[in-house]
C-alpha positions as CSV (number, residue, x, y, z in Angstrom):
1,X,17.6,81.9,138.7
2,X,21.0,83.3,139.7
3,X,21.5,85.9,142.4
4,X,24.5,88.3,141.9
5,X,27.0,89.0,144.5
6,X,29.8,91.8,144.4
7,X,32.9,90.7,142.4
8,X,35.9,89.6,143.7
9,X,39.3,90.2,143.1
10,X,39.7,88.5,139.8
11,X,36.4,89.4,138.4
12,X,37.0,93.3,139.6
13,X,40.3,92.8,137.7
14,X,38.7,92.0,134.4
15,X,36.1,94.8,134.7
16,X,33.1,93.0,135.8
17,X,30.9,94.5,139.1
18,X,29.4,91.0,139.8
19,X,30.8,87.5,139.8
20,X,29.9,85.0,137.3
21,X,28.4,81.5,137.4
22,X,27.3,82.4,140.8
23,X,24.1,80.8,142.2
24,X,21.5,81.7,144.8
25,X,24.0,84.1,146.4
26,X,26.9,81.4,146.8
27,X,30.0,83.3,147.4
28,X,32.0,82.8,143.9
29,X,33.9,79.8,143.7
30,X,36.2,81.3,141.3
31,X,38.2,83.2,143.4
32,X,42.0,83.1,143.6
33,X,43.8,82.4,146.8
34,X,44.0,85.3,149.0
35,X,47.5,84.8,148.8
36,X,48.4,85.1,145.8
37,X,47.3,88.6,145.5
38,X,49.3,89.4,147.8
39,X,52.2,87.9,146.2
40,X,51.8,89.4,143.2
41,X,51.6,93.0,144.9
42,X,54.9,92.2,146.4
43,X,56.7,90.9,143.2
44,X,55.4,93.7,141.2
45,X,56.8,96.3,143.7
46,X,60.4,94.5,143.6
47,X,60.9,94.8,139.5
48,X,59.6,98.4,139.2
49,X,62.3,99.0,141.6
50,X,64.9,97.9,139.6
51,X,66.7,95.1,142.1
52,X,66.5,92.0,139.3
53,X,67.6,94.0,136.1
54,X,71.6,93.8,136.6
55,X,73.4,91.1,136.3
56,X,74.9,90.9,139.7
57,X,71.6,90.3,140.6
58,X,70.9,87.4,138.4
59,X,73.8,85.8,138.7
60,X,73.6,86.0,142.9
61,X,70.5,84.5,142.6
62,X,70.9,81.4,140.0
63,X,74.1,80.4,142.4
64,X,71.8,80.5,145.1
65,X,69.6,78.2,142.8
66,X,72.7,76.0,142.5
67,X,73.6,76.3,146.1
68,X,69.7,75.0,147.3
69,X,69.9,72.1,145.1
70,X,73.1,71.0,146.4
71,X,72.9,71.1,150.0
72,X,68.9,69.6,149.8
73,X,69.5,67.1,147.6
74,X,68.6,64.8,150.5
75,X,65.6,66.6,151.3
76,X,64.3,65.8,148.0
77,X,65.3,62.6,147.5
78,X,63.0,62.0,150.7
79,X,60.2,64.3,149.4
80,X,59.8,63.0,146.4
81,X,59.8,58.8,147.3
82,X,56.8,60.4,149.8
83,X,54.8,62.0,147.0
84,X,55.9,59.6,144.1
85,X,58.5,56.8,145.6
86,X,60.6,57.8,143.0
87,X,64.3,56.3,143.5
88,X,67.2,58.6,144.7
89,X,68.7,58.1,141.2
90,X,65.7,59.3,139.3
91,X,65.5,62.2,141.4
92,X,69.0,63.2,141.0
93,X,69.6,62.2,137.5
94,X,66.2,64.0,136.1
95,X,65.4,66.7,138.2
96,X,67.8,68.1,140.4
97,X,71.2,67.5,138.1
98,X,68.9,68.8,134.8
99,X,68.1,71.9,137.3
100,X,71.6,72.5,138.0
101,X,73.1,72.2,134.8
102,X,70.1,74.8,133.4
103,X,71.5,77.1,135.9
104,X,75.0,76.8,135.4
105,X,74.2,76.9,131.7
106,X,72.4,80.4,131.9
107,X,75.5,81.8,134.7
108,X,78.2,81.1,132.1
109,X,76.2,82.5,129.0
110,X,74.7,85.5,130.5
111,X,76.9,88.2,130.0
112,X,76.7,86.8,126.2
113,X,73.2,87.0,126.3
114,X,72.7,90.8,128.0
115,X,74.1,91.7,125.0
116,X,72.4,93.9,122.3
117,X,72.1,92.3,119.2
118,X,73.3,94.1,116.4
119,X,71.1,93.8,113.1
120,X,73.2,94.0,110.0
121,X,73.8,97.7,108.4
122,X,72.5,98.4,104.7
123,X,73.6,101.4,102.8
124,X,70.5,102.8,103.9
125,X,71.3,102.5,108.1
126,X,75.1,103.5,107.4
127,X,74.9,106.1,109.8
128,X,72.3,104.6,111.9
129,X,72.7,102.3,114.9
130,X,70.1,99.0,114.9
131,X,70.1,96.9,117.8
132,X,67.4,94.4,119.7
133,X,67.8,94.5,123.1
134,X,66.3,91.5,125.5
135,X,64.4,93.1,128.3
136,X,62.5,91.5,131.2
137,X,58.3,91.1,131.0
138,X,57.9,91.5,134.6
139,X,56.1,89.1,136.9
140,X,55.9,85.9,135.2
141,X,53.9,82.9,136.4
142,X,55.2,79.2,136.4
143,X,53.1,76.3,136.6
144,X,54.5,72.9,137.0
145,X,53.5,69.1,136.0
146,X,53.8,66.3,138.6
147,X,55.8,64.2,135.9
148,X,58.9,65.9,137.2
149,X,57.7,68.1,139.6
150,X,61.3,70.0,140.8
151,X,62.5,69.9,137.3
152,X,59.1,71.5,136.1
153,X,58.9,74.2,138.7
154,X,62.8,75.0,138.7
155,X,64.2,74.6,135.1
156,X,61.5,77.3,134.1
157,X,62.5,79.8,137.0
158,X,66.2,79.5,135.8
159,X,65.4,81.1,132.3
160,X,62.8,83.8,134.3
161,X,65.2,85.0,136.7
162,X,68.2,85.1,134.3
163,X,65.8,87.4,132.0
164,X,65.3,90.0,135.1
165,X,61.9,89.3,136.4
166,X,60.3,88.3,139.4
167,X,58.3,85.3,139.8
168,X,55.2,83.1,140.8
169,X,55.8,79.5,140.9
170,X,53.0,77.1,141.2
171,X,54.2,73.3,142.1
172,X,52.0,70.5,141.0
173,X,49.3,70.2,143.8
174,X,49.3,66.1,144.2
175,X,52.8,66.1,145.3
176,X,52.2,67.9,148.2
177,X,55.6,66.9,149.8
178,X,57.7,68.4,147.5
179,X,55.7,71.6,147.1
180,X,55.8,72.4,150.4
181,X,59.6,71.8,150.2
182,X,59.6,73.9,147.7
183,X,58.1,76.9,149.4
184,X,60.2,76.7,152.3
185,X,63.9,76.4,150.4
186,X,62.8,79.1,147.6
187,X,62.2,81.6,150.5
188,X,65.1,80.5,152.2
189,X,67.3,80.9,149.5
190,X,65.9,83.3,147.1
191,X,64.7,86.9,147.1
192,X,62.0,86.9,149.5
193,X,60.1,90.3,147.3
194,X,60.9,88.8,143.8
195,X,60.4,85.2,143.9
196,X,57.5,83.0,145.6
197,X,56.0,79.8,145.7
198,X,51.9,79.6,145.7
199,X,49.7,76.3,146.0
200,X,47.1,76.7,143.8
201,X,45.0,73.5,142.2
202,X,43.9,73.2,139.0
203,X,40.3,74.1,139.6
204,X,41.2,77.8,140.7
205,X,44.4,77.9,138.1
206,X,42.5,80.1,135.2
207,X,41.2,82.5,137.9
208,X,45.2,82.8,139.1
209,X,45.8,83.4,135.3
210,X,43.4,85.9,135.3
211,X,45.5,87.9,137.9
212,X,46.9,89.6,134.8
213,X,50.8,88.4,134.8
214,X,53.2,89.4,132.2
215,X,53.5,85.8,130.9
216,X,52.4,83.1,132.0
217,X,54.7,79.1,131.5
218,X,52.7,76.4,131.5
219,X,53.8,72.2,131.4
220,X,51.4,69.7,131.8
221,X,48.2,68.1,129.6
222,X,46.6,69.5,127.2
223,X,43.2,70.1,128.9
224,X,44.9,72.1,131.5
225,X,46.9,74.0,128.9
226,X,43.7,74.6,126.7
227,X,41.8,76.1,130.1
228,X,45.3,78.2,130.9
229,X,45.3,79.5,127.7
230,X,41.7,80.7,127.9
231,X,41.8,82.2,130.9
232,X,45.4,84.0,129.7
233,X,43.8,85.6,126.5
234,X,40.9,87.5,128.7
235,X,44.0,89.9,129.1
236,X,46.0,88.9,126.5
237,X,48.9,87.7,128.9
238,X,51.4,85.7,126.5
239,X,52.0,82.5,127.3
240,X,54.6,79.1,126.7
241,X,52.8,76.0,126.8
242,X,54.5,72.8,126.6
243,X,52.1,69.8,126.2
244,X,52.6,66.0,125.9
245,X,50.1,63.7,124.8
246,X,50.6,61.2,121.7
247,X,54.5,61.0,121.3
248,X,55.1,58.0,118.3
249,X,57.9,56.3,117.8
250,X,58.3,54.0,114.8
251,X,60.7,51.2,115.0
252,X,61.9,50.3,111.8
253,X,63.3,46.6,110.1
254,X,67.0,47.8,110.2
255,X,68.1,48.4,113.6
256,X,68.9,47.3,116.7
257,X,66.0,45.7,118.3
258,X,67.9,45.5,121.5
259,X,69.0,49.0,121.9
260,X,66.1,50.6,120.7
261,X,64.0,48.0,123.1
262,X,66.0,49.2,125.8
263,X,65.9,52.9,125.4
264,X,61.8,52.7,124.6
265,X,61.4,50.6,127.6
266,X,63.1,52.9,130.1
267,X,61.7,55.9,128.5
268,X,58.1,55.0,128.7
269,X,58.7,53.6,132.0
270,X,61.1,55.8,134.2
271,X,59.1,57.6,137.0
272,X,56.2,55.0,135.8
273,X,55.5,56.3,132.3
274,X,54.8,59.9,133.9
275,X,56.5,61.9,131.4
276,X,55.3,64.1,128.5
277,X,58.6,63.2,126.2
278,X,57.8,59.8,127.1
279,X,57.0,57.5,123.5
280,X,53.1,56.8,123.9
281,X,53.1,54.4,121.4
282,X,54.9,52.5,118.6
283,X,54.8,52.0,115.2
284,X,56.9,48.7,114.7
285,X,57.4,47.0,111.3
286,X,55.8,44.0,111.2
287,X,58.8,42.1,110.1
288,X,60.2,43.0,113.7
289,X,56.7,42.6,115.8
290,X,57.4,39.6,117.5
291,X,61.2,40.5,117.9
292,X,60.8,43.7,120.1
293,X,57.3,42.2,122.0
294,X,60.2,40.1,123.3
295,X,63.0,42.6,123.7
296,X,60.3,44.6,125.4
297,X,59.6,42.2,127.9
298,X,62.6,41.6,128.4
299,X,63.9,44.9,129.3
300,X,61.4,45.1,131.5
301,X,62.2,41.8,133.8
302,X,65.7,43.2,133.9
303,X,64.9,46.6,135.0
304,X,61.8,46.1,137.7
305,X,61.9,42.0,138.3
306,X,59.7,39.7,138.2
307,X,57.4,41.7,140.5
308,X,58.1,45.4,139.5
309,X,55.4,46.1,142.4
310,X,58.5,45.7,144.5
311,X,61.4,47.2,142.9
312,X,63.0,49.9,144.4
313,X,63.3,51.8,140.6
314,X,59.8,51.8,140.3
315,X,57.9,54.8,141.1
316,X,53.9,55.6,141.7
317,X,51.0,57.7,140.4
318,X,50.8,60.9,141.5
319,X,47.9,62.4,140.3
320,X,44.2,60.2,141.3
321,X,42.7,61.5,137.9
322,X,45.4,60.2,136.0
323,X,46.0,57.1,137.7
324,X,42.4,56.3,136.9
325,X,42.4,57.2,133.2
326,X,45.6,55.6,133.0
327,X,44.0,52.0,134.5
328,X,40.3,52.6,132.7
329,X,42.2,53.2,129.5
330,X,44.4,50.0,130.0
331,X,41.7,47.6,130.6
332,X,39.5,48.8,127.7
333,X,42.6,49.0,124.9
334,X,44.0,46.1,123.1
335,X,45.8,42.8,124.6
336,X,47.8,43.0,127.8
337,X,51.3,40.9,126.8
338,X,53.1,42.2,129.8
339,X,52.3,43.7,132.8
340,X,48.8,44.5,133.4
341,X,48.5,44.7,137.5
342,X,46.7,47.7,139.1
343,X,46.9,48.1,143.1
344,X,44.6,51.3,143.6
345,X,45.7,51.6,147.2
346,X,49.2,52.6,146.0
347,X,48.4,54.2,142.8
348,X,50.2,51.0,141.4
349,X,50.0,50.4,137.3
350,X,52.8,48.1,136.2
351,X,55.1,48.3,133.4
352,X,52.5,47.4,130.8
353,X,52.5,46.6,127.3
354,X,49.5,46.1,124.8
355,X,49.2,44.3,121.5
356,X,46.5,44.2,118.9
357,X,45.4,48.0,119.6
358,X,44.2,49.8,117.0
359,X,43.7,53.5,115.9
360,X,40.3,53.8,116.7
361,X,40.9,52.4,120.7
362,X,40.5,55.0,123.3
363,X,44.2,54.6,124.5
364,X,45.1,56.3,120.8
365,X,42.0,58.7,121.1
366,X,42.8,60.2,124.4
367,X,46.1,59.7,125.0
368,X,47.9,57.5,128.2
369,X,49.9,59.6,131.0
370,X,50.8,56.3,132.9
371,X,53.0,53.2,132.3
372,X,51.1,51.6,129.4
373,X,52.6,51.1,126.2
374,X,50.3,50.0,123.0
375,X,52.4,48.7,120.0
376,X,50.7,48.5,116.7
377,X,52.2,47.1,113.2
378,X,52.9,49.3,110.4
379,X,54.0,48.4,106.7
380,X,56.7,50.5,106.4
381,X,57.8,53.9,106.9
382,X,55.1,55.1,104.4
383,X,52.6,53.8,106.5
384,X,54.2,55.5,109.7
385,X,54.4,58.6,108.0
386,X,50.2,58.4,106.8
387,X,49.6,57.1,110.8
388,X,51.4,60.0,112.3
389,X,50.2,62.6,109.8
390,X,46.5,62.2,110.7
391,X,46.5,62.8,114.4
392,X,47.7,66.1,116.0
393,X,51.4,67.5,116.4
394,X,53.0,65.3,119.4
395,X,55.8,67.3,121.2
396,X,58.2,64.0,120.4
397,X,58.3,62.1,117.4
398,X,61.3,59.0,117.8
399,X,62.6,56.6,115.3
400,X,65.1,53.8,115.9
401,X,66.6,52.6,112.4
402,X,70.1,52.2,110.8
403,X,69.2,53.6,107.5
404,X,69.2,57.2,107.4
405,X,67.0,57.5,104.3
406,X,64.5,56.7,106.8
407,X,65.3,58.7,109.6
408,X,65.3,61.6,107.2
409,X,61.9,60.7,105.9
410,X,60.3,61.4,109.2
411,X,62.4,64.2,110.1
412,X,61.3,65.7,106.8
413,X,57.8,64.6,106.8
414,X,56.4,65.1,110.6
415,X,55.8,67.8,112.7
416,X,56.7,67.3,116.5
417,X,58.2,69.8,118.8
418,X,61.7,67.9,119.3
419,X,62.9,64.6,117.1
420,X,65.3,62.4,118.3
421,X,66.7,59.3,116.0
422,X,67.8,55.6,117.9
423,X,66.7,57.2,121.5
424,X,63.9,58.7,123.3
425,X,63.5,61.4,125.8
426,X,67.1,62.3,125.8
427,X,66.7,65.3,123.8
428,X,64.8,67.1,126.0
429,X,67.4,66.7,129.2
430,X,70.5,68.0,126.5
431,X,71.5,71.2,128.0
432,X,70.9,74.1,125.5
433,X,68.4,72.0,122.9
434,X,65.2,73.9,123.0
435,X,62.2,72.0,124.3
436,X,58.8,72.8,123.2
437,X,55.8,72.3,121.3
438,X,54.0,72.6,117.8
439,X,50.2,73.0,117.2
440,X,48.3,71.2,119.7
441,X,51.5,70.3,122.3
442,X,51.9,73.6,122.6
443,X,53.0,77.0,121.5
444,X,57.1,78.3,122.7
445,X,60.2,76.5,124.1
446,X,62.8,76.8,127.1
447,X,65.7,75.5,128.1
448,X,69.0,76.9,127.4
449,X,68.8,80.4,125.4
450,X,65.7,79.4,124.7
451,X,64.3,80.1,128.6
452,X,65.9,83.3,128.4
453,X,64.1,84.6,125.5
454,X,61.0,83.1,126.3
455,X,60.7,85.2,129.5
456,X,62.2,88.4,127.4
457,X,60.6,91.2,125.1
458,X,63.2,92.0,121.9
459,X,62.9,95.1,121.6
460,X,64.2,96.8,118.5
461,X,65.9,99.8,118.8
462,X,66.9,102.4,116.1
463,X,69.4,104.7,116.9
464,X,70.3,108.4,114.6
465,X,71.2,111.7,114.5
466,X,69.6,114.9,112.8
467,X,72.0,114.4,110.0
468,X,70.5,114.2,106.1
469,X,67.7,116.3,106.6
470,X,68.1,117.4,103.2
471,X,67.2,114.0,102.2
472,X,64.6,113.0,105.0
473,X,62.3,116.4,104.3
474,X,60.8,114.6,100.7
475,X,58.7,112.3,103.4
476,X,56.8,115.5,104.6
477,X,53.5,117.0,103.5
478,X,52.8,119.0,101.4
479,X,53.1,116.0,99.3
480,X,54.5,116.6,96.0
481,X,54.5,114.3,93.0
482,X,58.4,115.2,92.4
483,X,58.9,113.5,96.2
484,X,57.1,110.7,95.5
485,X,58.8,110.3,92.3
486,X,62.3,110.3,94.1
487,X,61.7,107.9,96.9
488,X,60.6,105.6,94.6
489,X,63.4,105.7,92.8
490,X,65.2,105.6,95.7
491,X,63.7,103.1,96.9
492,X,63.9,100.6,93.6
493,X,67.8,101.5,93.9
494,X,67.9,100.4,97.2
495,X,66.0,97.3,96.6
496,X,69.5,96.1,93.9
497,X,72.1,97.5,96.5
498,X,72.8,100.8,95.0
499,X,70.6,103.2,96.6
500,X,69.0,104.8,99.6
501,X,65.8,104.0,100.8
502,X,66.1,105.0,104.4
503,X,64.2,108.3,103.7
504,X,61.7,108.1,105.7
């Protein structure tokens, strides 16, 4: 039998006088940090005063952005080959250069983008002004995957402060280096009352979510996203949820087995496979099989060496949880061609690739976040199509051929967030591409304009005068049939171009 305490903060928030799943009097272990409160208090006092919403503002503080990741590039370089070894050029090339480019993006559009739309005029609105303006949500909160844990924290805060609000970010809680880096640059070099970073794990996330923030960005697995989104429609905060898990990319008879071995290999392999645009597996022709298996393992003595356990590009593990799934998955899923070595000391999985899997192996039932890459043989592009069609929307879909019939064919006939033809993951570092999910990777998009509007409300405005009321009185009671009769008239006019309808 469970004894009930007094609620805390989050519970009190969501109307309930006593915590829940609390036992024997246990204090409730659902409670958000104490800090974050806090936090949130401040941020919401600094937007309803007004400091983010003009531009000077904005742009001040994405230069300041700018200006952090320039002079600590150093500092993260060493922060993250602590949490992650990852190599300088890694770092530089996908998180802190993607950051900066974001940011420099958003400076030299944003004047463009402040702008009120104006929605077309119809005979009707002649006289009228129509306009959407983009207005900030508020306090927005920012959670972050350890896959690129700057980049996932940072490119998100660039389209949140150029929309006008204030922010929570949460960096990924197994790279502990870099999050504390984090903290202590953001509130060096950003508004101290608008903008803060929090540590929160993933255990107490939802009750953070719970906190009640105006929207709520979300990157990482889909597990995570499914409890974020749960926990964000108790108070139906919106959120943007960008999920990987079962990326496919189909290698077709016509192409270049080289390139496209190449471009797959460093893809699923940069940072050690810890990326959600990463391909997860491939469909290959089988008149190619044997061709790539040797491209493949090719690519991957030239990048890493012989011994990738000692290569300077080759990264680590972050997360425990993963690393584990990652090795369990590995050793129970098809045949190990290349690769294959685990070091659990080091959270060491090497570049691995699997033959003879099949659909019904757990590594395509729960999907692989680590350096593992099953290929299976399809028949053709029909066959792709039918394999790719039966399991849930993957935030990438890739395809290397030279015929574009084919690269049409699974443009046209699958449903991925982003598509990218003879290349992977490149699409989702392109400055200004949207990047974002469909069905079960997700739900909105960022990156470019796309950031911007995903932390803005477009409102729709209608502006008039007083004028016409000799037209505008056949909307008021007491209704007559003779009114009726005119606006529908009106109305059918308007509908072929000719007549009013703006009556009402």
């Amino acid at each position: 039998m469970s004894v009930k305490v007094k609620a805390c903060l989050a519970c009190q928030r969501n109307g309930r006088k006593t915590c829940r799943r609390t036992r024997l009097g246990e204090p409730c272990l659902k409670s958000p940090p104490s800090e974050c409160v806090e936090m949130l208090r401040r941020a919401r006092a600094a937007f309803r005063s007004g400091c983010t919403a003009p531009e000077g503002f904005r742009l001040a503080q994405l230069q300041a952005l700018v200006t952090l990741l320039d002079e600590h590039e150093c500092d993260f370089v060493d922060a993250l080959g602590k949490d992650l070894r990852k190599p300088r050029f890694e770092t530089v090339v996908s998180e802190l250069i993607l950051v900066k480019n974001e940011a420099l993006h958003a400076m030299a559009n944003l004047k463009k983008w402040l702008q009120p739309r104006q929605v077309e005029r119809t005979l009707a609105t002649t006289l009228d002004q129509r306009l959407v303006v983009s207005e900030p949500l508020g306090v927005v909160l920012i959670v972050g995957a350890g896959c690129s844990p700057v980049e996932q924290a940072l490119g998100p805060l660039v389209g949140a402060i150029a929309a006008g609000n204030c922010a929570l970010v949460v960096p990924y809680e197994h790279t502990s280096h870099t999050g504390e880096l984090l903290c202590r640059l953001v509130r060096s070099y950003l508004d101290t009352e608008c903008y803060h970073v929090l540590f929160a794990g993933v255990n107490n996330l939802a009750e953070v979510v719970e906190l009640r923030f105006d929207h709520v960005f979300f990157i990482g697995g889909r597990e995570d996203g499914r409890r974020v989104a749960q926990a964000a429609a108790s108070t139906l905060t919106p959120v943007t949820l960008v999920l990987g898990g079962g990326n496919p990319c189909y290698v077709d008879r016509q192409c270049d087995l080289g390139v496209a071995a190449r471009r797959i290999a460093w893809a699923r392999f940069h940072n050690a496979g810890q990326s959600l645009v990463a391909p997860d597996y491939v469909l290959c022709h089988t008149a190619v099989r044997e061709g790539l298996l040797r491209a493949l393992k090719c690519c991957v003595s030239q990048f890493y060496g012989p011994t990738p356990q000692d290569s300077p590009s080759y990264g680590r593990m972050a997360d425990p949880q993963s690393f584990s799934q990652t090795r369990d998955l590995l050793w129970r899923s098809g045949k190990v061609v290349v690769g294959g070595q685990v070091v659990e000391a080091e959270r060491y999985i090497a570049p691995t690739i699997l033959t003879d899997v099949v659909e019904s192996d757990a590594i395509m039932q729960q999907g692989v976040s680590g350096p593992v890459l099953p290929v299976l043989s399809v028949a053709g592009v029909d066959e792709a199509v039918a394999f790719i069609g039966r399991r849930e929307k993957p935030l990438c879909v890739y395809v290397y051929s030279s015929d574009d019939k084919v690269i049409a064919r699974l443009m046209a006939e699958t449903s991925s967030g982003t598509f990218c033809a003879n290349d992977s993951a490149v699409q989702s570092m392109t400055v200004g591409l949207p990047c974002g999910g469909v069905g079960a990777s997700g739900m909105g998009s960022y990156r470019g304009r796309s950031s911007f509007d995903a932390f803005s409300h477009r409102k729709s405005c209608l502006l008039r005068g007083t004028r016409f009321e000799c037209v505008t009185y056949l909307r008021y009671p007491p209704y007559e049939e003779r009114n009726l009769s005119l606006m529908a008239w009106a109305s059918a006019l308007s509908q072929r171009g000719q007549g009013w309808c703006q009556l009402m």
